[in-house]
MMTF fields as JSON, N, C-alpha, C and O atoms, coordinates in Angstrom:
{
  "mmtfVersion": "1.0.0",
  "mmtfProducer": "UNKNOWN",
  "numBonds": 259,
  "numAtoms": 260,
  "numGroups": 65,
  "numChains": 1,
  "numModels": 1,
  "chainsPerModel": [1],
  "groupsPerChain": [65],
  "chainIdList": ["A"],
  "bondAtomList": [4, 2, 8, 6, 12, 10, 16, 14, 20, 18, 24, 22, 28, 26, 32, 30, 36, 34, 40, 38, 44, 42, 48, 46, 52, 50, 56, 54, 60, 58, 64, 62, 68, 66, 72, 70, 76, 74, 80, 78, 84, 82, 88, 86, 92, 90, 96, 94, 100, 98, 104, 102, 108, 106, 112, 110, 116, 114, 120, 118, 124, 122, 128, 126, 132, 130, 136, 134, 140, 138, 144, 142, 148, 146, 152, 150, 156, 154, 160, 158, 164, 162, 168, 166, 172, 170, 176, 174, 180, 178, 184, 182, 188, 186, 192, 190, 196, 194, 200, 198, 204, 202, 208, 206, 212, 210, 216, 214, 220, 218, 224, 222, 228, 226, 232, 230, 236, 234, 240, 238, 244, 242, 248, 246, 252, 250, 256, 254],
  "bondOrderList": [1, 1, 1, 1, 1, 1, 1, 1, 1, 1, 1, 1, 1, 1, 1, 1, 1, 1, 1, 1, 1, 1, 1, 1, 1, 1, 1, 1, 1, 1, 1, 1, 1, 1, 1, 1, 1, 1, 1, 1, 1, 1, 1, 1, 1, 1, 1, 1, 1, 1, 1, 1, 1, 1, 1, 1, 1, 1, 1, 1, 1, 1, 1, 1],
  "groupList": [{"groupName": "UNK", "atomNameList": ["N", "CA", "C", "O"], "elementList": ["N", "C", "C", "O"], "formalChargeList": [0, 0, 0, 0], "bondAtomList": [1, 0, 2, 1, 3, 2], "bondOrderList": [1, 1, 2], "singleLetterCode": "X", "chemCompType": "L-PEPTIDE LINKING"}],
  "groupTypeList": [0, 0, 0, 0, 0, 0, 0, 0, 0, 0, 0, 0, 0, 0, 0, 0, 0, 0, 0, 0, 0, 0, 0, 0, 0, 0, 0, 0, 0, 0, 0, 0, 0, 0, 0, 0, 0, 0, 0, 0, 0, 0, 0, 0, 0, 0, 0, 0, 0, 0, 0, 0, 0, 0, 0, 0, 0, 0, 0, 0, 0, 0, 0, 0, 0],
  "groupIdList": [1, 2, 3, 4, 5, 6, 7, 8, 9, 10, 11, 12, 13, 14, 15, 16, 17, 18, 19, 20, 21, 22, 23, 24, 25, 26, 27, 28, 29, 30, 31, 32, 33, 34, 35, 36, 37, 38, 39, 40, 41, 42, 43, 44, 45, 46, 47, 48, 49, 50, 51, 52, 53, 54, 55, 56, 57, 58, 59, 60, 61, 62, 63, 64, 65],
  "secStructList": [7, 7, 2, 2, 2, 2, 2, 2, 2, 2, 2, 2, 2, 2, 2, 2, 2, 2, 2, 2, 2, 2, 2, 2, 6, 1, 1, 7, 7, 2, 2, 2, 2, 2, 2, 2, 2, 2, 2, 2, 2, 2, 2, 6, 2, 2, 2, 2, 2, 2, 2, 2, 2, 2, 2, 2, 2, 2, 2, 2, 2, 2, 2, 6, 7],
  "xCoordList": [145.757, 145.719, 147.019, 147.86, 147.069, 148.248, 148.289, 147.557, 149.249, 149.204, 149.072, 148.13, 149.884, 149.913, 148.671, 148.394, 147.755, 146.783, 145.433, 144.661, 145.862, 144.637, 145.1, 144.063, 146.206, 146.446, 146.137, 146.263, 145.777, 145.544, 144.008, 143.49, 143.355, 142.045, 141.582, 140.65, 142.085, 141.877, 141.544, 140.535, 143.377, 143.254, 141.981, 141.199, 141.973, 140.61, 139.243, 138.235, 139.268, 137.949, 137.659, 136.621, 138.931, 138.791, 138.514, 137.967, 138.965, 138.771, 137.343, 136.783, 136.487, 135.5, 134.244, 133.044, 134.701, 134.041, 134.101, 133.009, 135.111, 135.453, 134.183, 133.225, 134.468, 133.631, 132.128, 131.243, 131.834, 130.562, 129.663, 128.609, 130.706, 130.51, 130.087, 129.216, 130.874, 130.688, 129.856, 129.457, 129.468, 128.007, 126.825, 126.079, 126.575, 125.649, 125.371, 124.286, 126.497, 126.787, 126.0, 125.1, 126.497, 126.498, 127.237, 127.416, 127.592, 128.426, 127.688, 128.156, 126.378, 125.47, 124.278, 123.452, 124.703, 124.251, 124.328, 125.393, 123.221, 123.525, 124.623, 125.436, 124.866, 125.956, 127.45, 128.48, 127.322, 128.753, 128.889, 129.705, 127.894, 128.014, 128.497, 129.175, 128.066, 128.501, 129.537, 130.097, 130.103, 131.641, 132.57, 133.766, 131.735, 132.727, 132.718, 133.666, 131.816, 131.836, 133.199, 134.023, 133.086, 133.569, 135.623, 136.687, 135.28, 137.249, 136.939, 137.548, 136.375, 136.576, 137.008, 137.828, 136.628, 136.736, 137.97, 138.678, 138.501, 140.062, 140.924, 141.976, 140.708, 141.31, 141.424, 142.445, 140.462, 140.868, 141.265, 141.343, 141.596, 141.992, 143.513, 144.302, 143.92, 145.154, 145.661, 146.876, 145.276, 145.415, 146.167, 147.316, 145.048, 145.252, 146.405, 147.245, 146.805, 148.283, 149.401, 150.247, 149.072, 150.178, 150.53, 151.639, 149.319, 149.733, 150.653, 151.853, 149.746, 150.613, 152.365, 153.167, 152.288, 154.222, 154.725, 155.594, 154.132, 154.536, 155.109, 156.125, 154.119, 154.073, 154.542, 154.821, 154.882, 155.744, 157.122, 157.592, 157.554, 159.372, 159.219, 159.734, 158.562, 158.524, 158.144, 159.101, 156.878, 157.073, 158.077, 158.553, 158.48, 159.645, 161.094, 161.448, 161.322, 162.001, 161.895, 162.71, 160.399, 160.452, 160.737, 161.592, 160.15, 160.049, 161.647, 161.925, 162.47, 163.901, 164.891, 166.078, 164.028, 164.267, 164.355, 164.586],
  "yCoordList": [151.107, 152.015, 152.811, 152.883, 153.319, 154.223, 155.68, 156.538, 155.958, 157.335, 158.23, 159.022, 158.24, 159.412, 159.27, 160.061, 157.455, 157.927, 158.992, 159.874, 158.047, 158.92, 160.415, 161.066, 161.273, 162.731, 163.249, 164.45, 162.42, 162.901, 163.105, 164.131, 162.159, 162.131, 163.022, 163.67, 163.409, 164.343, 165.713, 166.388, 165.813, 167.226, 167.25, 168.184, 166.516, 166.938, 166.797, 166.902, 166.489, 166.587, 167.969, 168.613, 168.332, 169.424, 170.875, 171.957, 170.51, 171.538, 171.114, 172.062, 170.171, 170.233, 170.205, 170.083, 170.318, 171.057, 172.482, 173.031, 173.153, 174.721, 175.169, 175.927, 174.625, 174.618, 174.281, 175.1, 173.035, 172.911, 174.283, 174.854, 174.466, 175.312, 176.93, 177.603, 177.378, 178.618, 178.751, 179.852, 177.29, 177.31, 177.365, 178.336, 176.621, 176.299, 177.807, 178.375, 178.195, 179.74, 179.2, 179.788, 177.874, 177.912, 176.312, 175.371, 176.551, 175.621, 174.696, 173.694, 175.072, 173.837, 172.945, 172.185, 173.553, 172.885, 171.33, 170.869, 170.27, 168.746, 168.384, 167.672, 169.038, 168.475, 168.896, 168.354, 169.944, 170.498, 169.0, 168.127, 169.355, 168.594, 166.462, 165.762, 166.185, 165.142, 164.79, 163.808, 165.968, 166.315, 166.616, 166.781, 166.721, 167.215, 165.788, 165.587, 165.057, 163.884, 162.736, 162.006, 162.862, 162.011, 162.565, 161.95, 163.68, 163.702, 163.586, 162.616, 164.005, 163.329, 162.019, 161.596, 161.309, 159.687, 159.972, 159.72, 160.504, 160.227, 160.74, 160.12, 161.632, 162.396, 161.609, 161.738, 160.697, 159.516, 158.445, 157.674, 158.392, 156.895, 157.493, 156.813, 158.823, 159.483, 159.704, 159.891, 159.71, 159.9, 158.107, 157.82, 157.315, 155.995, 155.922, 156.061, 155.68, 155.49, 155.528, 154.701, 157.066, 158.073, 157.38, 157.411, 156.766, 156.583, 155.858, 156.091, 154.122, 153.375, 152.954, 152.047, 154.479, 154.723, 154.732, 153.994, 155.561, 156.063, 154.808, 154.507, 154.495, 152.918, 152.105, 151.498, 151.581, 150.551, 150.348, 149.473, 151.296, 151.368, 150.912, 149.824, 151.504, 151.294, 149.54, 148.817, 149.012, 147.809, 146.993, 146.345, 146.991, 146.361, 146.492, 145.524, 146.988, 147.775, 146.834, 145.952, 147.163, 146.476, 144.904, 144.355, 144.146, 142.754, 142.13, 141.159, 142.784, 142.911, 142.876, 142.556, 143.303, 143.734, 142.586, 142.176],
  "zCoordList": [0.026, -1.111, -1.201, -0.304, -2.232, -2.704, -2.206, -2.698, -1.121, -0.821, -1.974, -1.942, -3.024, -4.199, -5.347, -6.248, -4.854, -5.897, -5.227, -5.603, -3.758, -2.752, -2.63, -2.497, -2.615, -2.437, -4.029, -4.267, -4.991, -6.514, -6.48, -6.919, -5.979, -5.768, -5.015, -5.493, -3.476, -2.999, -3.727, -3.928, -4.127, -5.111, -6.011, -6.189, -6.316, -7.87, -7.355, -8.053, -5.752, -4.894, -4.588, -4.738, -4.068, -3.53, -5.074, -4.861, -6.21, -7.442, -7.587, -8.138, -7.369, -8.119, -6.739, -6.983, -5.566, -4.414, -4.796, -4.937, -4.981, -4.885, -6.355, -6.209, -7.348, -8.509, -8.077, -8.322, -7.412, -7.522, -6.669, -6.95, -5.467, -4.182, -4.731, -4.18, -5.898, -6.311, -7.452, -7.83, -8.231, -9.408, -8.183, -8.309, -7.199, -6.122, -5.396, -5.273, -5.027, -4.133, -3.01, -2.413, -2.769, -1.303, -1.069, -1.842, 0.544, 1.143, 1.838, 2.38, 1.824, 2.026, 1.565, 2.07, 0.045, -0.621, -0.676, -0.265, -1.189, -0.939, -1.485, -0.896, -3.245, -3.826, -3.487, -3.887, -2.691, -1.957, -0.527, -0.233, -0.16, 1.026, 0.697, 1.45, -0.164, -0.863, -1.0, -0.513, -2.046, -2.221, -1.445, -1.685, -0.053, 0.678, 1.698, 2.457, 1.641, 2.582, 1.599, 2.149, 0.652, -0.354, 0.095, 0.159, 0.245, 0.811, 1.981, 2.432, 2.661, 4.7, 4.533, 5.347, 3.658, 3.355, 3.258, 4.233, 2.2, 1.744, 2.907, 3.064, 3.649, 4.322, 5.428, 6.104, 5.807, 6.533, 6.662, 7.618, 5.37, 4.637, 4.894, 5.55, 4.345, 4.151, 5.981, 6.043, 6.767, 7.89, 8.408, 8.745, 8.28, 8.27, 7.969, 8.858, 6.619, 5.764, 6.725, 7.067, 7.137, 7.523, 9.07, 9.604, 9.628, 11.192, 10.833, 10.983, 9.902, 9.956, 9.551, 9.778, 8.697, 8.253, 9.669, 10.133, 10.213, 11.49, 12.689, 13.314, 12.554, 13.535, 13.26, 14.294, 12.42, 11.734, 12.313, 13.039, 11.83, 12.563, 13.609, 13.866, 14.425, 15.752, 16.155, 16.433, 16.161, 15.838, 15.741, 16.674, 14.485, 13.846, 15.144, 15.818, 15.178, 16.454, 17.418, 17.686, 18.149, 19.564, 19.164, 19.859, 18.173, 17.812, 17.958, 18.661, 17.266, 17.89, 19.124, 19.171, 20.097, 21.473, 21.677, 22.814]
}
């Protein structure tokens, strides 16, 4: 997936958590809690991404050696 479509998605997870969170007036409500499982997803998908930028070089690198 696309880092900048997944950090877009995020963002508008997180506006319509903050929204659902303060119509609900509470943080544990089901539909907060939903919304909030729905970015852990991204947030780990976005984590994912990020290792593998990370790791790559490196790789590439040793294969060289």
């Amino acid at each position: 997936m696309d880092k900048i479509y997944l950090l877009t998605q995020l963002q508008s997870l997180r506006q319509k958590l903050h929204e659902i969170a303060e119509v609900r007036g509470s943080l544990t409500d089901p539909a907060v809690l939903a919304v909030s499982e729905e970015a852990d997803q991204l947030i780990l998908a976005l984590q994912y991404l990020q290792r593998n930028e990370f790791e790559l070089p490196s790789t590439n690198r040793d294969k060289h050696r």
